[in-house]
C-alpha positions in Angstrom: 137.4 176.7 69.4 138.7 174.7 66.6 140.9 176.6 64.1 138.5 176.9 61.1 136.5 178.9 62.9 139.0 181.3 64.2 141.0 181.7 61.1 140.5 184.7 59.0 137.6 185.7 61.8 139.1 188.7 62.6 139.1 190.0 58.3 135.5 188.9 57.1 133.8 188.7 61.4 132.2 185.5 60.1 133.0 183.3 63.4 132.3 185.5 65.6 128.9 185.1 66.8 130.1 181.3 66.8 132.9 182.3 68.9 130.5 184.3 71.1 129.0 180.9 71.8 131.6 179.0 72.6 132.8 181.6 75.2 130.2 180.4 77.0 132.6 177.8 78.5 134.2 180.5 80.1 131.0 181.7 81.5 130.3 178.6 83.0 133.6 178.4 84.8 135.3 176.3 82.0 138.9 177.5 80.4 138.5 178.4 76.4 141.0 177.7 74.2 141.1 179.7 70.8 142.8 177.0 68.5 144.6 178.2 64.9 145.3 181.8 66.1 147.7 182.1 62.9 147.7 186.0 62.3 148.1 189.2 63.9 144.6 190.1 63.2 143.6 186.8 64.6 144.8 187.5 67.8 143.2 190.7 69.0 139.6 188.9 67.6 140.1 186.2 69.9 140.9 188.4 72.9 138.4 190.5 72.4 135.7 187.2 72.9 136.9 186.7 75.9 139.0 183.4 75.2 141.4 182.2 78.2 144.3 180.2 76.1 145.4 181.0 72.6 147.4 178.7 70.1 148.9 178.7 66.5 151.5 179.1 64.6 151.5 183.2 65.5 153.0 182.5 68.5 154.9 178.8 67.0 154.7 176.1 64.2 154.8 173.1 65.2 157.5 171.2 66.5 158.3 167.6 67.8 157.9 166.6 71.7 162.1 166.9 71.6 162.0 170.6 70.1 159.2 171.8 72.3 161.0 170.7 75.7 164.6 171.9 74.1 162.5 175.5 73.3 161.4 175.8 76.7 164.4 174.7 78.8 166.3 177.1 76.4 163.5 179.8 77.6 163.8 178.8 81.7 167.7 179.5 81.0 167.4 182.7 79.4 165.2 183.8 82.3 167.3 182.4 85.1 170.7 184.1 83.8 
């Protein structure tokens, strides 16, 4: 779901019934990915649709290739030690 859709959803309900219609990837044994999930109320909207993968700067802004794999070998090491 591209993130003008999802964006602000969750305050005025304007994208949901669109959302509702996307979902129906997941329905159809498809994954669903909720793009421009940028706010805590955001979040629980797109959950609540039934969406499989979530992404936006709630959970990170972007970053370059090099920052992305430095964040996440960073993350493997805190979870190994």
């Amino acid at each position: 779901m591209n993130r003008r859709l999802v964006r602000g959803g969750a305050d005025d309900g304007s994208s949901r019934p669109i959302a509702r219609t996307c979902a129906i990837a997941r329905n159809a044994g498809a994954k669903s990915v909720a793009d421009g999930v940028e706010t805590q109320s955001d979040f629980p909207a797109v959950r609540e649709l039934g969406f499989d993968l979530h992404q936006g700067e709630m959970f990170a802004k972007p970053m370059t290739p090099r920052k992305f794999e430095r964040t996440m070998l960073d993350g493997i090491t805190r979870l190994s030690a």
